[in-house]
N, C-alpha and C positions, 0 to 999 in steps of 0.2 A: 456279652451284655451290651445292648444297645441306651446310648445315653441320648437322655434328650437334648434337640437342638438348641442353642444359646438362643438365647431370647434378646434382641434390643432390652436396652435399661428404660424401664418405665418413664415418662415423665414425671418430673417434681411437682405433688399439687400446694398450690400456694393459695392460702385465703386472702382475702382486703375485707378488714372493717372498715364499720362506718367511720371510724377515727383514723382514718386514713395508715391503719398498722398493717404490717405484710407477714401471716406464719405461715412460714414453712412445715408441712405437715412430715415430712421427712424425716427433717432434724426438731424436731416440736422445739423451735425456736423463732422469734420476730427475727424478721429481717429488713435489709432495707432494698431501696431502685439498685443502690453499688454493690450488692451482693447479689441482686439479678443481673446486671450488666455484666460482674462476674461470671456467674454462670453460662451466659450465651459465650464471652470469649472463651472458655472451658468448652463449648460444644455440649452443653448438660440439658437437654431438654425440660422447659417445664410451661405448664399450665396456672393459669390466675383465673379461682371464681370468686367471685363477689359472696361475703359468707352469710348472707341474710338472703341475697334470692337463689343465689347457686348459678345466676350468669355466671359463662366465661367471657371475661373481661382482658385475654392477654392481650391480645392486637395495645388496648387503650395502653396498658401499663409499658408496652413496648414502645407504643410511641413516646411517652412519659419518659424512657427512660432515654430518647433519644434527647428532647428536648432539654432534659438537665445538662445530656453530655455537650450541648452547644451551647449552653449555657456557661459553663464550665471553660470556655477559650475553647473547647474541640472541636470549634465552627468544620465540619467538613464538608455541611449543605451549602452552597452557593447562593447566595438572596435569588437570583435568575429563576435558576431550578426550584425552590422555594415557590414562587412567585407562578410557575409552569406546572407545578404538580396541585399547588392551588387551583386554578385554572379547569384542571381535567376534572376535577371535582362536579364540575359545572356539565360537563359536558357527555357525550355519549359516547363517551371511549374508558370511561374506569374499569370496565369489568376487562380488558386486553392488559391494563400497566401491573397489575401483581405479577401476571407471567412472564412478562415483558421483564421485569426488574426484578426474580426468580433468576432468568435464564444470563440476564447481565453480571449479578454478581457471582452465580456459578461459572461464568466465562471465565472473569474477573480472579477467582481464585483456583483457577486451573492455569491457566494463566502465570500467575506468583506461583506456581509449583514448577510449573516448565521453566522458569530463569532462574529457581532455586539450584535444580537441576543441571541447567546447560551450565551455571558459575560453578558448583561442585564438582563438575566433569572436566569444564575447561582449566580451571586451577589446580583440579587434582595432576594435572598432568605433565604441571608444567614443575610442581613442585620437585627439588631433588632432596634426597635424603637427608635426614634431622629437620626437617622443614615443615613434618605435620602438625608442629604444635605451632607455628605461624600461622600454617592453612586454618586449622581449626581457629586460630583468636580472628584472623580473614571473613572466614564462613558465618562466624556470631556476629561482625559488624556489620556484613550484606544482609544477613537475616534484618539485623537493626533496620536498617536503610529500606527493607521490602516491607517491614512494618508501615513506614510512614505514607505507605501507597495504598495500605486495607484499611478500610473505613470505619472495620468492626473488630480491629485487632488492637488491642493494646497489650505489652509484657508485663506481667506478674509483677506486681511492686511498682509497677512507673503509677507515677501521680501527676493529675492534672493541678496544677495551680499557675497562680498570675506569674511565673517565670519560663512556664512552658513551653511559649514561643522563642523566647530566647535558646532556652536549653536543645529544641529544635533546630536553631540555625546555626547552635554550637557543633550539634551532633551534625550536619547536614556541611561543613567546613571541614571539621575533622576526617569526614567519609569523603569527600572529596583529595582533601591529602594522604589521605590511605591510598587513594586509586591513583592519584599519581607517583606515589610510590611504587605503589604493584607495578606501575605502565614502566618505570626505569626498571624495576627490576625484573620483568621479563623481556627488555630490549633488553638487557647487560646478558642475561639468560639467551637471547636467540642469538647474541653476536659472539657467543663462546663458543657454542655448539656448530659455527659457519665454520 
């Protein structure tokens, strides 16, 4: 019996009233920008038409959703760059930057997979037995730590508010002292095994 081929997951189509409300025709529930931003970190595809002329309107509401999250302290755009992509607007090179900035952030997250990689290979290795339940608590703090390098990643439950920079520079000390720990404990590791 031949089965049909899996299909990609449809995208989600999403309306905008005029009162500026967001249904989800999916879950026939309102939603809001944090519950799309949700779903791009998720990897969930979806679509936004305007529900009175039936535009798609997603480009605007993506940009919308970027603007809240720099609004929010998760400035990750640089005034410069701000200031430079303003700039091309103007000029006769727009239609090269969406490919251009396509092909960056897929660098960008090939990239974060290949030094997920080369840390989970180089530590699995060094690890001696009873030691995988360190590697693995290891493993979730690099992950931690490669988060704050993706521009469109945030973890499940982490919340932006006014303490956030701090809680950054806490997380970003504490990951630091992990790795000088790791650095003793595989010199103490390579001068056993001399």
């Amino acid at each position: 019996m031949n089965e049909a081929p899996e299909t990609a997951q449809q995208p989600v189509v999403v309306k905008k009233y005029a009162n500026r409300r967001l249904y989800n025709t999916e879950s026939s529930s309102y939603i809001t920008l944090d519950n799309l931003a949700e779903m791009v970190r998720k990897d969930r595809d979806f679509v936004v038409y305007d529900a009175k002329t039936g535009e798609d309107i997603t480009r605007g509401v993506l940009t919308q959703i970027i603007v809240e999250e720099e609004g929010k302290g998760n400035a990750l755009l640089p005034t410069n760059f701000l200031r430079q992509l303003i700039g091309i607007y103007g000029s006769n090179v727009p239609s090269l930057v969406p490919r251009y900035f396509e092909e960056a952030m897929a660098n960008f997250a090939r990239q974060q997979e290949s030094v997920r990689e080369t840390v989970s290979k180089t530590l699995g290795s060094f690890m001696p037995p009873g030691m995988e339940e360190v590697g693995r608590k290891n493993m979730a703090m690099m992950e931690r730590a490669l988060t704050l390098f993706s521009p469109f990643y945030r973890e499940a439950g982490a919340k932006a508010g006014p303490d956030a920079p701090q809680d950054s520079q806490d997380e970003i000390t504490a990951l630091r002292a992990e790795v000088e720990r790791l650095q003793h404990e595989l010199a103490t590791l390579h001068a056993k095994t001399k």
